[in-house]
ZAKOL-858793 format. One record per residue (C-alpha): residue in three letters; x, y, z. Coordinates in steps of 0.1 Angstrom, whole numbers. Example, Ala and Ser with C-alpha at 12.3 -4.5 7.8 and 13.67 -1.06 7.14 Angstrom:
BEGIN
   residuo       X       Y       Z
       ALA     123     -45      78
       SER     137     -11      71
***
This chain:
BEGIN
   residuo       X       Y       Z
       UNK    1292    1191     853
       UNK    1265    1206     873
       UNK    1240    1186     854
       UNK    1258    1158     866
       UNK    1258    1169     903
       UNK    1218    1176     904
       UNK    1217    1144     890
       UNK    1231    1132     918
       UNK    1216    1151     944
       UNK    1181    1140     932
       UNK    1193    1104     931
       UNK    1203    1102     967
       UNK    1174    1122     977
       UNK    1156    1093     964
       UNK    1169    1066     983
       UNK    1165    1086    1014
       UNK    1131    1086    1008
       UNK    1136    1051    1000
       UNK    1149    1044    1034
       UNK    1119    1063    1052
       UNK    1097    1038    1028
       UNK    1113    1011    1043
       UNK    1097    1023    1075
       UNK    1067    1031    1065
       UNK    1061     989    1051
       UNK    1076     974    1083
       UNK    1057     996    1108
       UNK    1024    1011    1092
       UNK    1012     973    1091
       UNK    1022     968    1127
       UNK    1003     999    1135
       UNK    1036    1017    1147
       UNK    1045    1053    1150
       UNK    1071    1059    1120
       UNK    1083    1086    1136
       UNK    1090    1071    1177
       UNK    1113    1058    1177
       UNK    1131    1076    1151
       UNK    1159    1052    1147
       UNK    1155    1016    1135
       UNK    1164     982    1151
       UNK    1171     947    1141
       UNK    1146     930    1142
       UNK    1162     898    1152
       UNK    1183     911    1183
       UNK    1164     942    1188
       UNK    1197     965    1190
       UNK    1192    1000    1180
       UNK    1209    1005    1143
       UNK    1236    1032    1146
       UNK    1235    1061    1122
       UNK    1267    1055    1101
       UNK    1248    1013    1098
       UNK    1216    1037    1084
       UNK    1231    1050    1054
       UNK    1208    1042    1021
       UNK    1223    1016    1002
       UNK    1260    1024    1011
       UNK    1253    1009    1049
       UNK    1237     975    1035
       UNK    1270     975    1012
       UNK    1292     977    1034
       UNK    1280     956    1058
       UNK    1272     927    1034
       UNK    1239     929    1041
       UNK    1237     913    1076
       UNK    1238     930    1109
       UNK    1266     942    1132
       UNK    1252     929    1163
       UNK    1241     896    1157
       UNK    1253     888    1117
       UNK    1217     880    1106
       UNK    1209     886    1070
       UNK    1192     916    1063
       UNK    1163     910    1035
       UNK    1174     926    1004
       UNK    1142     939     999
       UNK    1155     972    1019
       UNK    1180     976     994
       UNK    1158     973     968
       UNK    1132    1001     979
       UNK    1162    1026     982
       UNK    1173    1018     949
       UNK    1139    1021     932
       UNK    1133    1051     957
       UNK    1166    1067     934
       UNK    1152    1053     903
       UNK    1118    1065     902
       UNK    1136    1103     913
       UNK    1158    1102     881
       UNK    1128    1091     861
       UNK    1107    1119     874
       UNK    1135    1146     871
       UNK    1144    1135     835
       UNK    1105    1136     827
       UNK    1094    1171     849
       UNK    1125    1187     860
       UNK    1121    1205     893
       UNK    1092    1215     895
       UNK    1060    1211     914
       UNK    1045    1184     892
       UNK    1077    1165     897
       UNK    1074    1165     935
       UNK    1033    1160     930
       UNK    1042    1126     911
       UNK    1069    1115     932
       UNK    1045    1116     960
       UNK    1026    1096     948
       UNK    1047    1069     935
       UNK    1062    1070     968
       UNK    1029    1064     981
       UNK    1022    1036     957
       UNK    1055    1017     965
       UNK    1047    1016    1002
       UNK    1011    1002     993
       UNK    1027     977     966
       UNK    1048     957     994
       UNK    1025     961    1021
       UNK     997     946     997
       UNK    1019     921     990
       UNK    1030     915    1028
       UNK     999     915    1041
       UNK     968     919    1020
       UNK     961     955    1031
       UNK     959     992    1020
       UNK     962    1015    1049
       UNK     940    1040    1051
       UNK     968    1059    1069
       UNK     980    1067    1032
       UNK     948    1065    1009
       UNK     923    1086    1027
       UNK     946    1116    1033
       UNK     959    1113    1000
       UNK     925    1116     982
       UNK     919    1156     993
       UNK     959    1161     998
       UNK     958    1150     953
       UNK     927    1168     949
       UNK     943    1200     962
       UNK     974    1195     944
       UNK     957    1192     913
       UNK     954    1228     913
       UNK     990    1234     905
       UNK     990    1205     877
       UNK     990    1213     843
       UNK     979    1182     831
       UNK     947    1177     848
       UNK     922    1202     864
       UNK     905    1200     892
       UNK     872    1186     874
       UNK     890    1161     860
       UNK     904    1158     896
       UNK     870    1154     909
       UNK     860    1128     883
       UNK     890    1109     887
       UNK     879    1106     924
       UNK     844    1096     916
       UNK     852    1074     885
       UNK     878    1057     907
       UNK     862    1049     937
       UNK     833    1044     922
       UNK     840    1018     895
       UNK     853     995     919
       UNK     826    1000     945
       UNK     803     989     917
       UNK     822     961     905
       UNK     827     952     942
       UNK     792     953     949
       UNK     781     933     918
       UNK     804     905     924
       UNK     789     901     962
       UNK     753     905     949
       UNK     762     876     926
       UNK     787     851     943
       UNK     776     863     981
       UNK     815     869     988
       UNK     840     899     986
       UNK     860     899     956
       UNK     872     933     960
       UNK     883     950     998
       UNK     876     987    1006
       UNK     914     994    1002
       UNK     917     992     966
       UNK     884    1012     961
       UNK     903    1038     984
       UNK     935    1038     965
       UNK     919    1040     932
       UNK     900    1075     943
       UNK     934    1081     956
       UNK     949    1078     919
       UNK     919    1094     904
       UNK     929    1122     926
       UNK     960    1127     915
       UNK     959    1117     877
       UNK     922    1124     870
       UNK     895    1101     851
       UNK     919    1094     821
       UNK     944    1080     843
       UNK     919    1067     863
       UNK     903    1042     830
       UNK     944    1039     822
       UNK     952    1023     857
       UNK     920    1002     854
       UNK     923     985     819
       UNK     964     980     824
       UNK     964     971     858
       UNK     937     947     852
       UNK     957     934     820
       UNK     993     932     841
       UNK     969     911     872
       UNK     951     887     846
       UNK     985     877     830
       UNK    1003     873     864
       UNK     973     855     879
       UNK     971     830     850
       UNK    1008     821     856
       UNK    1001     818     892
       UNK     977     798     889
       UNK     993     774     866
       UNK    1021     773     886
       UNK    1002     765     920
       UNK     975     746     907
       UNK     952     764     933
       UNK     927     776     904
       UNK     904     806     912
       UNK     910     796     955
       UNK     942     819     947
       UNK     941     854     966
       UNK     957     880     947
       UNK     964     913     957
       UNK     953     937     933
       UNK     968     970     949
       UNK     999     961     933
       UNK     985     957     894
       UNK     967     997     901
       UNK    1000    1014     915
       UNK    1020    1001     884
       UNK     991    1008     858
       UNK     992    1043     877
       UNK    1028    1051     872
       UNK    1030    1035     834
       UNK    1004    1059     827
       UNK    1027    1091     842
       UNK    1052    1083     824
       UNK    1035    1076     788
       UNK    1004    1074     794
       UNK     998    1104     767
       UNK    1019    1086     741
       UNK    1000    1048     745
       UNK     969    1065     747
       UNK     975    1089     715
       UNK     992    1056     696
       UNK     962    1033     703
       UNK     939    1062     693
       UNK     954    1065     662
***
Protein backbone atom coordinates (compact mmCIF):
# COMPACT_ATOMS: atom_id res chain seq x y z
CA UNK A 1 0.00 0.00 0.00
CA UNK A 2 2.55 2.55 0.73
CA UNK A 3 4.54 1.42 -2.30
CA UNK A 4 1.62 2.25 -4.10
CA UNK A 5 1.24 5.78 -2.63
CA UNK A 6 5.10 6.79 -3.32
CA UNK A 7 4.34 5.60 -6.55
CA UNK A 8 1.99 8.03 -6.89
CA UNK A 9 3.46 10.81 -5.25
CA UNK A 10 6.52 10.51 -7.61
CA UNK A 11 4.20 10.30 -10.65
CA UNK A 12 2.38 13.53 -10.02
CA UNK A 13 5.56 15.13 -9.06
CA UNK A 14 6.44 14.41 -12.49
CA UNK A 15 3.85 16.05 -14.39
CA UNK A 16 4.28 19.03 -12.31
CA UNK A 17 7.41 19.35 -13.50
CA UNK A 18 5.90 18.55 -16.75
CA UNK A 19 3.76 21.52 -16.50
CA UNK A 20 6.76 23.92 -15.56
CA UNK A 21 8.36 22.27 -18.90
CA UNK A 22 5.62 23.40 -20.75
CA UNK A 23 6.74 26.86 -19.79
CA UNK A 24 9.99 26.59 -20.14
CA UNK A 25 9.42 25.49 -24.41
CA UNK A 26 6.75 28.28 -24.93
CA UNK A 27 8.75 31.12 -23.26
CA UNK A 28 12.62 30.33 -23.23
CA UNK A 29 12.37 30.68 -27.14
CA UNK A 30 10.46 33.86 -26.83
CA UNK A 31 13.20 35.08 -24.51
CA UNK A 32 10.55 35.37 -21.61
CA UNK A 33 10.96 35.34 -17.83
CA UNK A 34 9.42 31.72 -16.80
CA UNK A 35 8.97 32.88 -13.63
CA UNK A 36 6.91 36.70 -14.32
CA UNK A 37 4.39 36.26 -14.79
CA UNK A 38 3.93 33.20 -12.78
CA UNK A 39 0.69 32.18 -14.09
CA UNK A 40 -0.01 31.23 -17.76
CA UNK A 41 -2.41 32.69 -20.39
CA UNK A 42 -4.10 31.60 -23.58
CA UNK A 43 -2.41 32.41 -26.03
CA UNK A 44 -5.33 33.09 -28.36
CA UNK A 45 -7.39 35.55 -26.03
CA UNK A 46 -4.63 36.36 -23.76
CA UNK A 47 -6.84 35.69 -20.47
CA UNK A 48 -4.97 34.70 -17.46
CA UNK A 49 -5.51 30.73 -16.80
CA UNK A 50 -7.04 30.23 -13.37
CA UNK A 51 -5.42 27.87 -10.96
CA UNK A 52 -8.03 25.03 -10.66
CA UNK A 53 -7.71 25.36 -15.28
CA UNK A 54 -3.68 24.70 -14.36
CA UNK A 55 -3.93 21.38 -12.90
CA UNK A 56 -1.44 18.85 -14.85
CA UNK A 57 -3.29 16.72 -17.03
CA UNK A 58 -6.55 16.57 -14.89
CA UNK A 59 -7.29 20.48 -16.04
CA UNK A 60 -6.75 19.62 -19.96
CA UNK A 61 -9.23 16.58 -19.07
CA UNK A 62 -11.63 18.19 -17.92
CA UNK A 63 -11.79 20.92 -19.98
CA UNK A 64 -11.56 18.81 -23.26
CA UNK A 65 -8.66 20.31 -24.14
CA UNK A 66 -9.86 23.79 -25.24
CA UNK A 67 -10.06 26.97 -23.28
CA UNK A 68 -12.71 28.44 -20.89
CA UNK A 69 -12.58 31.83 -22.29
CA UNK A 70 -12.61 31.58 -25.82
CA UNK A 71 -13.13 27.43 -26.61
CA UNK A 72 -9.88 27.32 -28.67
CA UNK A 73 -8.15 23.99 -28.84
CA UNK A 74 -5.34 23.62 -26.64
CA UNK A 75 -2.32 21.69 -28.51
CA UNK A 76 -2.08 18.37 -27.08
CA UNK A 77 1.36 18.61 -26.95
CA UNK A 78 0.93 20.15 -23.25
CA UNK A 79 -0.61 17.14 -22.31
CA UNK A 80 1.82 15.09 -23.59
CA UNK A 81 5.00 16.73 -21.74
CA UNK A 82 3.05 16.27 -18.41
CA UNK A 83 2.50 12.74 -19.11
CA UNK A 84 6.01 12.00 -20.21
CA UNK A 85 7.12 14.41 -17.33
CA UNK A 86 5.24 11.37 -15.01
CA UNK A 87 6.63 8.77 -17.10
CA UNK A 88 10.23 9.40 -17.14
CA UNK A 89 9.66 9.89 -12.87
CA UNK A 90 8.40 6.35 -12.54
CA UNK A 91 11.16 5.20 -14.85
CA UNK A 92 13.78 6.81 -12.82
CA UNK A 93 12.28 5.79 -9.37
CA UNK A 94 11.86 2.11 -10.46
CA UNK A 95 15.53 2.32 -11.82
CA UNK A 96 17.34 4.60 -8.73
CA UNK A 97 14.87 4.82 -5.99
CA UNK A 98 15.12 8.11 -4.07
CA UNK A 99 18.11 8.92 -4.11
CA UNK A 100 20.41 11.60 -5.35
CA UNK A 101 21.35 9.94 -8.68
CA UNK A 102 17.66 9.68 -9.29
CA UNK A 103 17.09 13.45 -8.91
CA UNK A 104 20.74 14.00 -10.85
CA UNK A 105 19.07 12.00 -13.93
CA UNK A 106 15.74 13.45 -13.79
CA UNK A 107 17.41 16.76 -14.20
CA UNK A 108 18.67 16.05 -16.91
CA UNK A 109 16.05 14.40 -18.79
CA UNK A 110 14.01 17.19 -17.77
CA UNK A 111 16.53 19.33 -19.35
CA UNK A 112 16.65 17.24 -22.51
CA UNK A 113 12.78 17.26 -23.05
CA UNK A 114 12.68 21.07 -22.99
CA UNK A 115 15.63 21.09 -25.57
CA UNK A 116 13.88 18.15 -27.75
CA UNK A 117 10.64 20.37 -28.52
CA UNK A 118 12.34 23.55 -28.64
CA UNK A 119 14.82 22.04 -31.30
CA UNK A 120 12.12 20.81 -32.97
CA UNK A 121 10.05 24.24 -32.71
CA UNK A 122 12.54 26.31 -33.58
CA UNK A 123 15.96 25.02 -34.51
CA UNK A 124 17.66 26.15 -31.23
CA UNK A 125 19.47 25.01 -28.03
CA UNK A 126 19.35 27.72 -25.45
CA UNK A 127 22.20 28.36 -23.86
CA UNK A 128 19.98 29.35 -20.88
CA UNK A 129 19.94 25.48 -20.18
CA UNK A 130 23.25 23.99 -21.66
CA UNK A 131 25.91 26.34 -20.41
CA UNK A 132 24.73 26.26 -16.76
CA UNK A 133 24.17 22.70 -16.97
CA UNK A 134 27.75 21.76 -18.04
CA UNK A 135 29.57 22.87 -14.35
CA UNK A 136 25.94 22.35 -12.46
CA UNK A 137 26.65 18.08 -14.02
CA UNK A 138 30.23 18.43 -13.49
CA UNK A 139 29.58 19.16 -9.80
CA UNK A 140 26.98 16.70 -9.42
CA UNK A 141 29.11 14.07 -10.59
CA UNK A 142 30.69 14.12 -7.41
CA UNK A 143 27.79 12.38 -5.67
CA UNK A 144 27.40 9.80 -8.76
CA UNK A 145 28.45 6.47 -8.36
CA UNK A 146 28.59 5.68 -11.83
CA UNK A 147 30.89 8.10 -13.10
CA UNK A 148 33.76 10.18 -11.50
CA UNK A 149 34.60 13.33 -11.92
CA UNK A 150 37.49 12.44 -14.55
CA UNK A 151 35.22 10.75 -16.45
CA UNK A 152 33.05 13.86 -15.80
CA UNK A 153 35.77 15.95 -17.25
CA UNK A 154 36.31 13.84 -20.30
CA UNK A 155 32.83 13.50 -20.94
CA UNK A 156 32.90 17.38 -21.25
CA UNK A 157 35.87 17.50 -23.44
CA UNK A 158 35.06 14.39 -25.54
CA UNK A 159 31.59 15.94 -26.05
CA UNK A 160 32.08 19.22 -26.90
CA UNK A 161 34.92 18.47 -28.59
CA UNK A 162 33.96 15.79 -31.05
CA UNK A 163 31.42 17.82 -32.51
CA UNK A 164 33.40 20.98 -32.68
CA UNK A 165 35.74 18.92 -34.82
CA UNK A 166 33.25 17.39 -36.84
CA UNK A 167 31.71 20.88 -37.13
CA UNK A 168 34.78 22.41 -38.12
CA UNK A 169 35.71 19.77 -40.72
CA UNK A 170 32.46 19.85 -42.50
CA UNK A 171 32.82 23.84 -42.96
CA UNK A 172 36.55 23.47 -43.99
CA UNK A 173 35.25 21.12 -46.68
CA UNK A 174 31.64 22.24 -47.90
CA UNK A 175 32.24 26.10 -46.73
CA UNK A 176 28.73 25.88 -44.76
CA UNK A 177 27.60 24.97 -41.10
CA UNK A 178 26.53 21.59 -40.79
CA UNK A 179 26.56 21.55 -37.19
CA UNK A 180 25.29 24.93 -34.79
CA UNK A 181 27.04 25.71 -31.47
CA UNK A 182 24.00 24.40 -29.60
CA UNK A 183 24.43 20.85 -30.08
CA UNK A 184 28.20 21.10 -29.39
CA UNK A 185 26.95 22.75 -26.04
CA UNK A 186 24.48 20.15 -25.21
CA UNK A 187 26.72 17.35 -25.87
CA UNK A 188 29.49 18.79 -23.15
CA UNK A 189 26.27 19.19 -21.24
CA UNK A 190 25.66 15.26 -21.48
CA UNK A 191 29.31 14.48 -21.17
CA UNK A 192 28.90 16.30 -17.94
CA UNK A 193 26.47 14.38 -16.58
CA UNK A 194 27.10 10.85 -17.97
CA UNK A 195 30.83 11.04 -18.69
CA UNK A 196 32.90 9.88 -22.00
CA UNK A 197 31.06 6.38 -22.14
CA UNK A 198 27.84 8.01 -22.31
CA UNK A 199 29.20 10.57 -24.23
CA UNK A 200 30.44 7.89 -27.47
CA UNK A 201 26.84 6.07 -26.46
CA UNK A 202 24.82 9.29 -27.24
CA UNK A 203 27.02 9.88 -30.33
CA UNK A 204 26.84 6.50 -32.16
CA UNK A 205 22.86 5.92 -31.23
CA UNK A 206 21.81 9.27 -31.66
CA UNK A 207 23.55 9.49 -34.90
CA UNK A 208 21.92 5.83 -35.82
CA UNK A 209 18.17 6.99 -34.53
CA UNK A 210 18.86 10.67 -36.89
CA UNK A 211 20.24 8.71 -40.07
CA UNK A 212 17.11 6.30 -40.08
CA UNK A 213 14.56 9.20 -39.42
CA UNK A 214 16.39 11.47 -41.96
CA UNK A 215 16.25 8.78 -44.66
CA UNK A 216 12.40 8.46 -44.22
CA UNK A 217 12.20 12.08 -44.30
CA UNK A 218 13.70 12.46 -47.04
CA UNK A 219 11.95 9.98 -49.02
CA UNK A 220 8.90 11.20 -47.85
CA UNK A 221 9.54 14.96 -48.89
CA UNK A 222 11.70 14.45 -51.72
CA UNK A 223 13.81 17.47 -50.52
CA UNK A 224 17.15 15.23 -50.57
CA UNK A 225 20.12 16.52 -48.51
CA UNK A 226 18.31 20.53 -48.75
CA UNK A 227 16.43 18.90 -45.55
CA UNK A 228 17.30 20.71 -42.14
CA UNK A 229 17.20 18.35 -39.37
CA UNK A 230 17.54 19.02 -35.98
CA UNK A 231 19.93 16.90 -34.40
CA UNK A 232 19.37 17.94 -30.61
CA UNK A 233 16.56 15.70 -30.52
CA UNK A 234 18.61 12.27 -31.87
CA UNK A 235 21.56 13.25 -28.64
CA UNK A 236 18.80 13.78 -25.74
CA UNK A 237 17.18 10.32 -26.68
CA UNK A 238 20.67 8.50 -27.31
CA UNK A 239 21.39 10.18 -23.73
CA UNK A 240 18.55 8.80 -21.82
CA UNK A 241 18.61 5.10 -23.75
CA UNK A 242 22.02 5.03 -22.48
CA UNK A 243 20.70 5.85 -18.53
CA UNK A 244 18.55 3.45 -18.63
CA UNK A 245 20.60 0.45 -20.27
CA UNK A 246 23.24 1.74 -21.45
CA UNK A 247 25.44 -0.75 -19.13
CA UNK A 248 23.52 -3.78 -20.47
CA UNK A 249 23.72 -2.84 -24.60
CA UNK A 250 27.15 -1.92 -24.04
CA UNK A 251 28.19 -5.19 -21.99
CA UNK A 252 25.82 -7.36 -24.63
CA UNK A 253 27.63 -5.88 -27.79
CA UNK A 254 30.94 -6.41 -25.97
CA UNK A 255 30.37 -9.79 -25.45
Amino acid sequence: MLTHLIEILIFIFGICIGSFMNVCIYRLPASKSIINPARSICQNCGKTIRSYDNIPVLSYLWLKGKCRHCNSPIAFRYLLVELTGGFFSLCIYFKFGITIEAFVYYALISSLLVITFIDIDHQIIPDVITLPGIPIFFFASFTLAAITYKDSLLGILAGGGSLLLIAVTYNLLTKKEGMGGGDIKLLAMIGAALGWKGVLFTIFIGSAIGTLIGIILMLRTRKGLKLAIPFGPFLSIGAIIYIFFGSSIINWYLK
